[in-house]
Every structure is written in C-alpha cells, then in structure tokens.
N, C-alpha and C positions, 0 to 999 in steps of 0.2 A: 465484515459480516453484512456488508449493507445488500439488500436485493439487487437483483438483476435489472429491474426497472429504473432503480435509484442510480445507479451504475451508468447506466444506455442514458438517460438525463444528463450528468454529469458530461459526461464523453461528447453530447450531443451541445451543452450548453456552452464547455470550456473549447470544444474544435478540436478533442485531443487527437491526434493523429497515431493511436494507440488504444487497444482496449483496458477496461480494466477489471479483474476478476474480481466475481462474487463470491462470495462463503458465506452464504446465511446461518449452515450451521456450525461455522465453526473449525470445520477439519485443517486446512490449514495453518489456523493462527495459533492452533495447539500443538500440531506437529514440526512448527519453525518456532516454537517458543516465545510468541508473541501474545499470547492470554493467561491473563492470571485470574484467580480466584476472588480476590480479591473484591468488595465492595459489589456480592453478587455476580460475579465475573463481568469481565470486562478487558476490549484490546487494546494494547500499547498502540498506541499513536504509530503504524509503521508506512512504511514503501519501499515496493522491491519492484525492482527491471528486472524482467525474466528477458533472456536474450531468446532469439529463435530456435537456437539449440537446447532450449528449455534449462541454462546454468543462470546463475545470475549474476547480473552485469554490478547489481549499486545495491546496496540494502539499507535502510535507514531505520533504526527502531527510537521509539522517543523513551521516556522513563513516565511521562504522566501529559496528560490529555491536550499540555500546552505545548512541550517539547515536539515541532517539530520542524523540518529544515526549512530554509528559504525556497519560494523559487527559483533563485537563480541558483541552487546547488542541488535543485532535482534537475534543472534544465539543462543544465552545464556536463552534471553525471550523467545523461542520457546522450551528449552530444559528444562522448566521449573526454572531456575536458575535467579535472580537478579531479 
C-alpha cells in the first residue's frame, strides 16, 4: 500500500533491478488475500514476483508484521533457485 513515491525511493536506494508495485488503495492486497481487517486493517507482510507474462513466479506471505523471508530466499527465488 506504500505510495508511488516511497516505491521509486526504495528501487532507487536498494539498485533494484526491478520495479515494485504500489496500491495505495488497497485493491490488490484484498483481491490476493493478503489484508485483514484486523487491528484497523492492515497487510500481511507479503512479496510476489510477477513474471512478464504477468503469472507468478514466487509468493511469500508472512502471518504478522515480523514474519518475513530472508534475503537470500527472495534473491535466490528470483534467480530462479530454491
């Protein structure tokens, strides 16, 4: 849900060689089942590789705000590996 701006930062800061989508309001993260009501609403910790064929490659969903993978097994999932 993070802005566009905070996004383009991020991609700008870490080098990512990939973008990463925004949803400010939300549409996605309800439609892949990654928002709950919860605690004022609020989204699961997630990350999905969308391939260029717009299918997806890796999905990662956490259970709570601490749950989420390592680096080297987003890194790894993107390079094809594990």
């Amino acid at each position: 849900m993070d802005p566009i701006e905070n996004n383009r930062a991020m991609v700008e800061k870490l080098l990512l060689p990939f973008p990463l989508l925004s949803d400010p309001q939300g549409r996605v993260l309800k439609e892949w089942d990654v928002w709950t009501d919860t605690e004022g609403g609020i989204a699961k910790p997630s990350i999905f590789a969308i391939r260029k064929d717009g299918s997806i490659g890796w999905a990662y969903v956490g259970h709570d705000f601490a749950d989420r993978p390592t680096d080297d097994d987003l890194f790894n999932s993107l390079r094809g590996g594990d």
